[in-house]
C-alpha positions in Angstrom: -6.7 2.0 3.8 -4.0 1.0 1.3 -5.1 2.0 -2.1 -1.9 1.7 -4.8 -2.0 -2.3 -4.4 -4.1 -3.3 -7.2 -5.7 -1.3 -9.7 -9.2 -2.2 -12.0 -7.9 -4.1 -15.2 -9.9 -1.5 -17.3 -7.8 1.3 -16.2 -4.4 -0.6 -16.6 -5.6 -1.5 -19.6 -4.9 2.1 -20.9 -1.3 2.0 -19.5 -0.2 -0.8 -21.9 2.4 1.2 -23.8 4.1 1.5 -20.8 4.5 -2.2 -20.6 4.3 -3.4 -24.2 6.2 -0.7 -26.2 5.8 -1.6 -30.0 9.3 -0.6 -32.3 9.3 2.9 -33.1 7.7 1.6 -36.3 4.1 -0.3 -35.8 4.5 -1.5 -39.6 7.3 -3.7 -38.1 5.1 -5.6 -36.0 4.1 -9.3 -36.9 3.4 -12.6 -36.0 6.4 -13.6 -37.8 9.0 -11.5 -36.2 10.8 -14.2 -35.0 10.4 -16.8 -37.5 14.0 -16.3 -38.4 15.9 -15.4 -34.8 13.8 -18.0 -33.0 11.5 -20.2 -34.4 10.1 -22.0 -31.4 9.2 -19.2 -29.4 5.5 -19.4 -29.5 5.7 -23.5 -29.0 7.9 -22.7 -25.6 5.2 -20.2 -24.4 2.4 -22.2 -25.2 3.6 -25.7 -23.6 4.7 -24.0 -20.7 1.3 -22.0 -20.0 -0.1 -25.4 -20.7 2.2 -27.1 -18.0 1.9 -24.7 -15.2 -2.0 -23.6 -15.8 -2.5 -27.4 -15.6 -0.2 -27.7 -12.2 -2.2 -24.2 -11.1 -5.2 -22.9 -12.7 -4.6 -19.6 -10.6 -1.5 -19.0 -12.9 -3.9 -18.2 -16.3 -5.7 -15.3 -14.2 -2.3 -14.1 -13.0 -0.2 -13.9 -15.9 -3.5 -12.4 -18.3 -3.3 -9.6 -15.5 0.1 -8.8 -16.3 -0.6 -7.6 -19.8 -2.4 -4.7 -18.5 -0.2 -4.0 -15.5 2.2 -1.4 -15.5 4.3 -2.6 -12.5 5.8 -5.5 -13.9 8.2 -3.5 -16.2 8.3 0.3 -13.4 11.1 0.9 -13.0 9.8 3.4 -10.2 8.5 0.0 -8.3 11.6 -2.1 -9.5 11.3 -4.5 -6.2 8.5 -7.2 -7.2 7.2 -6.9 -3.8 5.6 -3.5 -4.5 3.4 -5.1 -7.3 -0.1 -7.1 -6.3 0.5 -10.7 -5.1 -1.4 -12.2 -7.7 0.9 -10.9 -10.1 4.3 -11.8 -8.5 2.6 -15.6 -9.0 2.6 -14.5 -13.2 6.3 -12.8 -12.7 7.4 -16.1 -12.0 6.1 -18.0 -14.9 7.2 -15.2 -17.4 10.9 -15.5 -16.2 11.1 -19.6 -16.2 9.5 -18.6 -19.9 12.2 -16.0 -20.6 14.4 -18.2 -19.4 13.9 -20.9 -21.6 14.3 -18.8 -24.9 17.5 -17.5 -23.5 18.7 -20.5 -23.5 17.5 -21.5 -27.3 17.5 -17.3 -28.2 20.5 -15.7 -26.1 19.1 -11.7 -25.9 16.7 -11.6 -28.8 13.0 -12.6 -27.6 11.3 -9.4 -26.2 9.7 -10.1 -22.8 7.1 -7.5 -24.0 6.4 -10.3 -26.5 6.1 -13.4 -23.8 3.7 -11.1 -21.9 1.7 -10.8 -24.8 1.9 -14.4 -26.2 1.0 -15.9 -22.4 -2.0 -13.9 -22.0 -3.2 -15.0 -25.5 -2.7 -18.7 -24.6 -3.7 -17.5 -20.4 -7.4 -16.5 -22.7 -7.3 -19.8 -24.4 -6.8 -22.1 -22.1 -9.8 -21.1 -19.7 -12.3 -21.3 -23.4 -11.8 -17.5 -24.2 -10.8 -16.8 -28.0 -7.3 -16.6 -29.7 -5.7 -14.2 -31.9 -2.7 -13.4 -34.2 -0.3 -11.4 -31.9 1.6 -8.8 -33.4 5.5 -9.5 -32.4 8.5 -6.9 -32.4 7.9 -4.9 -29.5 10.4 -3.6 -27.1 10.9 -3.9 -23.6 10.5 -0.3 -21.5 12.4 0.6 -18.9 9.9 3.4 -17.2 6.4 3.7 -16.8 4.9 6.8 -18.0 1.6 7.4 -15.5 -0.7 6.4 -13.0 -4.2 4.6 -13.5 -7.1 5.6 -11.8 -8.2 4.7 -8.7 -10.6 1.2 -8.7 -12.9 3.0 -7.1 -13.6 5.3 -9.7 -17.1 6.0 -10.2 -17.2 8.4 -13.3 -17.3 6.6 -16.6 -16.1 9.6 -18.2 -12.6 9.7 -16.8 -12.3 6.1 -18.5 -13.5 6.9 -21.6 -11.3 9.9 -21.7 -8.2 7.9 -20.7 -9.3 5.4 -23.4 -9.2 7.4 -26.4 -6.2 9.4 -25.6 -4.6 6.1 -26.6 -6.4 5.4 -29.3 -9.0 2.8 -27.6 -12.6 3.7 -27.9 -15.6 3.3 -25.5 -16.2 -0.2 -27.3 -12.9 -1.0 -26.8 -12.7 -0.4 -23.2 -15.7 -2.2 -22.4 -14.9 -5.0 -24.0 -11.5 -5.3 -22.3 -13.2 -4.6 -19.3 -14.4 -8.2 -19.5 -11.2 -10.0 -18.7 -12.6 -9.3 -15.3 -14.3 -12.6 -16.4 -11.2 -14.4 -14.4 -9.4 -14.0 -11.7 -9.7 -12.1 -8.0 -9.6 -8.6 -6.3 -8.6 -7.9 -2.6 -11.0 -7.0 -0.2 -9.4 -3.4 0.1 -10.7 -2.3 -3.6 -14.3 -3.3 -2.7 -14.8 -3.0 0.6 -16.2 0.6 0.2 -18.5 -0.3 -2.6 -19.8 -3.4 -0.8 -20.5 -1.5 2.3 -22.0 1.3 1.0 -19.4 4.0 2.2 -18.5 5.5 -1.3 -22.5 6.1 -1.1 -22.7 3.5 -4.3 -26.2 2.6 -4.4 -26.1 0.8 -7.1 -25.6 -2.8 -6.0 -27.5 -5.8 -5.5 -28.1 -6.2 -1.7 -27.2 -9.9 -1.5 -24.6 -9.5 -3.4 -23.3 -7.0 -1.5 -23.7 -9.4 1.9 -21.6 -11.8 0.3 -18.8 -10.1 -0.4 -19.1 -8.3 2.7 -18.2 -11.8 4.5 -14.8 -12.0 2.2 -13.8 -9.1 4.0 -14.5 -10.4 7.7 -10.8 -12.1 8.2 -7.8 -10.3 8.9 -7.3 -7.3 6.5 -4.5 -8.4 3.6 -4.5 -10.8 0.3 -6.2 -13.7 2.0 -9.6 -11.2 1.9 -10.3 -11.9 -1.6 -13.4 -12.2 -4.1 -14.4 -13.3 -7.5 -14.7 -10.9 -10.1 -17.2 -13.4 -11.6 -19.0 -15.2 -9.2 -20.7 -17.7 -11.8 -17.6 -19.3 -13.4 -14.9 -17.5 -12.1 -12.1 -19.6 -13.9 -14.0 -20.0 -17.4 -13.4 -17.0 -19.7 -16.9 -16.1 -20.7 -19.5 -13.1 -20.7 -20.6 -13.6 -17.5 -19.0 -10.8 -16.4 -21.7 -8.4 -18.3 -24.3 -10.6 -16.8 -23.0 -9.6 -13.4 -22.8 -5.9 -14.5 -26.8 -6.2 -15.9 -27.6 -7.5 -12.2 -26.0 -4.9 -10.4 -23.1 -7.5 -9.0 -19.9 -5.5 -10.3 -17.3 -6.0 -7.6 -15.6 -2.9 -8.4 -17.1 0.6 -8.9 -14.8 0.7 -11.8 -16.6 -2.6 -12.9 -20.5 -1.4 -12.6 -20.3 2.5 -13.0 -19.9 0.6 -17.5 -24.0 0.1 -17.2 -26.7 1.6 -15.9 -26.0 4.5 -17.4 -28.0 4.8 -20.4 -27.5 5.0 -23.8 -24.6 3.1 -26.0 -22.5 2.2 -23.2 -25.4 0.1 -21.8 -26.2 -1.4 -25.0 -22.6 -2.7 -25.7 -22.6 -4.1 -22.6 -26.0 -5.8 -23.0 -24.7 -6.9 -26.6 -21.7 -8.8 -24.5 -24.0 -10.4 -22.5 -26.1 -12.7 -25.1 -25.2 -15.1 -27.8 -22.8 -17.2 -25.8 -20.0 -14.3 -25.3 -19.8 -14.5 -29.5 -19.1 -11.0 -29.4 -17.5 -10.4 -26.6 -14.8 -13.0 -27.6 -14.8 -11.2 -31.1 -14.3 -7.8 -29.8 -11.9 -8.5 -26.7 -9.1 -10.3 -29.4 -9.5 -7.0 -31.6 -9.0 -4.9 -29.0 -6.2 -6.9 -27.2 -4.5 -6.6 -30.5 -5.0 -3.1 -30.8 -3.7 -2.4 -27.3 -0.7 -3.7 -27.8 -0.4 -2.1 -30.7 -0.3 1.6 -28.9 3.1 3.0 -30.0 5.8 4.4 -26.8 5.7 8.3 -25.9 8.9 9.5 -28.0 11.8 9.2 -26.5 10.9 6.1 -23.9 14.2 4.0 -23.1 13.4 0.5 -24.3 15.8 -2.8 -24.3 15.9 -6.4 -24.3 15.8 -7.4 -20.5 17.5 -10.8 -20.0 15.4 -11.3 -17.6 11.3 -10.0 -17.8 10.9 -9.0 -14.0 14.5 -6.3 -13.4 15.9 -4.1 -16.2 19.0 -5.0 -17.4 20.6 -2.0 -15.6 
């Protein structure tokens, strides 16, 4: 079964630097960075989410995934057709982005930056919360490792990948909820869903349901909700699924029923109307991005977001 497809949003999460390099200098990060060099950049990005969200609602999911995904600036995967489909749909609207600001900006907007900018509008549009994006960072040219598998069960191999970049348990769990949008193929929860990773933990009609996504011919037409309740609203009801044992992923449900503080943060995302989710996802968006480059990490301006330059 293919496994390298698509990965838990959690794990890619903690691969951000590899997508979204800040300058050498995280001081030199702002909002402003382009007042000067290109003043409309954040009125392009935003009209054309608008437009093509509007056109294809799909589009908000898909370009919000590409902030945490690693492939769309490999260089080891340069060929789009090695990333997920979903994302090759988001590819598209960052270029036409890119794009436009190269035509307005010749060579100075950081696609690193539209990425970014997108998601934050990608959040907005479907009723999530917005935030202040730091601006300035550099475009990479390699990817540095490997996420874990969606099927991980152990929720210490995520918290341990999470704070070796500076992202606590909090952090992770509440960037864990942009599984509030968007889809996963049948092949990353399959297992859980029939039982044969010995998960346990799942609610048995649940379970049924998403068995029957996965009864068609094996590929990306076998898909399912993340969130089954509103699936294109940005809203906690991802940690209501998680509190009923309906976590599509193992990734997704192995955050609660643990015990102890990861259980309450999860239960404190779940009330209140998402307040806190929506508070704590837009702090911790900002401080991924934020995660400076391994020294020495190639970086440029790509002319176009979805090939390096050279």
């Amino acid at each position: 079964m293919a496994s390298s497809r698509a990965f838990s949003w959690v794990a890619l999460a903690l691969l951000l630097f590899v997508a979204v390099v800040p300058t050498a200098n995280g001081d030199d990060l702002s909002p402003r960075y382009y007042d000067k060099t290109c003043p409309n950049v954040q009125r392009v990005v935003r009209s054309l989410m608008a437009h093509k969200v509007a056109g294809e609602p799909r589009m908000a999911p898909a370009v919000l995934r590409l902030f945490f995904h690693d492939c769309f600036v490999n260089v080891r995967t340069p060929r789009r057709t090695r990333c997920p489909t979903a994302s090759l749909a988001g590819f598209e609207v960052i270029d036409e982005i890119k794009s436009l600001l190269e035509h307005d900006c010749p060579a100075t907007v950081f696609c690193a930056d539209i990425i970014a900018l997108a998601s934050r509008d990608a959040v907005a549009i479907l009723e999530g919360p917005t935030w202040n994006v730091p601006l300035g960072r550099r475009d990479s040219r390699s990817a540095a490792e490997k996420p874990p598998h969606p099927r991980e069960d152990n929720l210490g191999v995520l918290i341990d990948m999470s704070e070796k970049h500076g992202l606590d348990a909090r952090d992770m769990t509440a960037l864990s909820g942009a599984h509030t949008v968007g889809m996963a193929s049948c092949e990353n929860y399959e297992d859980r869903t029939y039982g044969t990773n010995g998960d346990a933990d799942i609610d048995p009609s649940f379970a049924e349901t998403a068995r029957q996504t996965c009864q068609g011919p094996s590929g990306d037409g076998d898909k399912a909700s993340f969130d089954a309740q509103t699936p294109m609203k940005f809203d906690n009801a991802y940690y209501l699924e998680l509190i009923a044992r309906r976590g599509l992923l193992t990734s997704d449900q192995t955050l609660y029923g643990g015990g102890g503080l990861q259980d309450n943060l999860v239960e404190m995302y779940s009330v209140d109307d998402g307040e806190a989710f929506g508070r704590d996802f837009a702090k911790a968006m900002v401080k991924m991005g934020n995660i400076p480059p391994p020294k020495g990490m190639p970086v440029e301006v790509r002319l176009k977001c979805s090939v390096a330059n050279w």
